[in-house]
C-alpha positions as CSV (number, residue, x, y, z in Angstrom):
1,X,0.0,0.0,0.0
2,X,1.2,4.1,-0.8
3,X,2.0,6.0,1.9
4,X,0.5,9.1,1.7
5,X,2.0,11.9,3.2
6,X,-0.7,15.6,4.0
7,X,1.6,18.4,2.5
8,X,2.8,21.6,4.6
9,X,0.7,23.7,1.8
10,X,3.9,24.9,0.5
11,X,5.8,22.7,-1.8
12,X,8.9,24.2,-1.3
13,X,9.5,23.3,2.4
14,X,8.0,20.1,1.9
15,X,11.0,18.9,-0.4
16,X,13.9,20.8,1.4
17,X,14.2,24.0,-0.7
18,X,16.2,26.3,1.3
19,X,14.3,29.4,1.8
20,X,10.7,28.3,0.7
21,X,8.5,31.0,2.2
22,X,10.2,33.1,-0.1
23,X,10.2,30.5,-3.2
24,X,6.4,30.5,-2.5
25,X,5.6,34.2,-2.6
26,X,7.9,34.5,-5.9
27,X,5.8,31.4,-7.4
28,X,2.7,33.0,-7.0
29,X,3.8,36.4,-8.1
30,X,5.4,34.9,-11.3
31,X,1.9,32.9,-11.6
32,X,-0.1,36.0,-11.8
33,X,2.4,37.7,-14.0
34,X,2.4,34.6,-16.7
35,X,-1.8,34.8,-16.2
36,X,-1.8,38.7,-17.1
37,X,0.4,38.0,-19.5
38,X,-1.2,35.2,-21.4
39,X,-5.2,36.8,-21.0
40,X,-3.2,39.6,-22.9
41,X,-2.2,37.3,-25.7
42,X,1.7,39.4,-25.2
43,X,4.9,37.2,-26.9
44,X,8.0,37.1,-24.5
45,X,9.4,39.8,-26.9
46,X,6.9,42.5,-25.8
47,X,6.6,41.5,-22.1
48,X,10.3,42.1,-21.7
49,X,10.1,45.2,-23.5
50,X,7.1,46.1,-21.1
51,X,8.5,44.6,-17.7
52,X,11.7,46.6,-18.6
53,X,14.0,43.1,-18.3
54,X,15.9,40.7,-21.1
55,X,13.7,38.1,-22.9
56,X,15.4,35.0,-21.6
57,X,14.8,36.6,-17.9
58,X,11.4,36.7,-18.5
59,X,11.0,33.4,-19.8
60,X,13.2,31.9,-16.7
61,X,10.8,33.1,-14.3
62,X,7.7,32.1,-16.0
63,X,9.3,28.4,-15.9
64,X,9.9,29.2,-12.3
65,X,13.5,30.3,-12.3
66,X,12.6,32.8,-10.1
67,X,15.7,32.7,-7.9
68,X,17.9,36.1,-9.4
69,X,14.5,37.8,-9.4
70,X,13.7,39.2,-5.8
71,X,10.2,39.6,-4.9
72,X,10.6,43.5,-5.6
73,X,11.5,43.8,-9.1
74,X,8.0,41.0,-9.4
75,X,6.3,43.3,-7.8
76,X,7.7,46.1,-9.9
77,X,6.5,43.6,-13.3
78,X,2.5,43.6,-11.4
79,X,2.8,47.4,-11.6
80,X,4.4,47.5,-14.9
81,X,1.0,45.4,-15.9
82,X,-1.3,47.8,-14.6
83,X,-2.2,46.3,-11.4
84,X,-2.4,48.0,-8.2
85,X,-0.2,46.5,-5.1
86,X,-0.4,46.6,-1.7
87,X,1.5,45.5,1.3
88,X,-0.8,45.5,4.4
89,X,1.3,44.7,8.0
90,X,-0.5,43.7,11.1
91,X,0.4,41.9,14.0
92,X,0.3,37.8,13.9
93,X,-2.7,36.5,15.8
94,X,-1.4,35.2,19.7
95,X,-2.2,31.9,18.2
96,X,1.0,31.7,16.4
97,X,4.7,32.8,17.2
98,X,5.5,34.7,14.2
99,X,4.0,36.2,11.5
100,X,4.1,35.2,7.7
101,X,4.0,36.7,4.2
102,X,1.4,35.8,2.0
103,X,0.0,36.6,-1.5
104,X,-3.9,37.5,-1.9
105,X,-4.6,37.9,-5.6
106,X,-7.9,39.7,-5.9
């Protein structure tokens, strides 16, 4: 019989990756950007030229390459797409010890 094993809800610390908050929030940036960019019908070409970065970076973070791109310059490509971005910080519930980052796509 499989063994099933009830994942963490982030890939990235389930299978070791160092820093996988991180990996996570720059997975679902790059999601949404390759989504805008694809309900927009835009090659690689003219995303680059719109996001203001090379062609072949583009196309390594939309195949989740994402390391040399910091969360920042993603954010930076949302903006560039005409969507709005906002960073809301409250405090953690007492429930939990720290807080965490997270991504709400609206």
């Amino acid at each position: 019989m499989t063994e099933i094993e009830r994942g963490s809800g982030n890939v990235y610390s389930d299978i070791g990756v160092p820093s996988p908050d991180e990996m996570l929030v720059k997975a679902q940036l790059a999601a949404e950007i390759g989504s805008i960019l694809k309900a927009r019908q835009l090659t690689q070409i003219q995303a680059a030229e719109i996001l203001g970065m090379p062609q072949p970076k583009v196309s390594e973070m939309l195949r989740g390459k994402f390391r040399g791109i910091s969360e920042t310059r993603m954010i930076d490509c949302l903006a560039r797409l005409g969507r709005d971005v906002q960073i809301v910080v409250k405090p953690a519930p007492r429930s939990r010890k720290e807080g965490r980052v997270e991504v709400v796509i609206v």
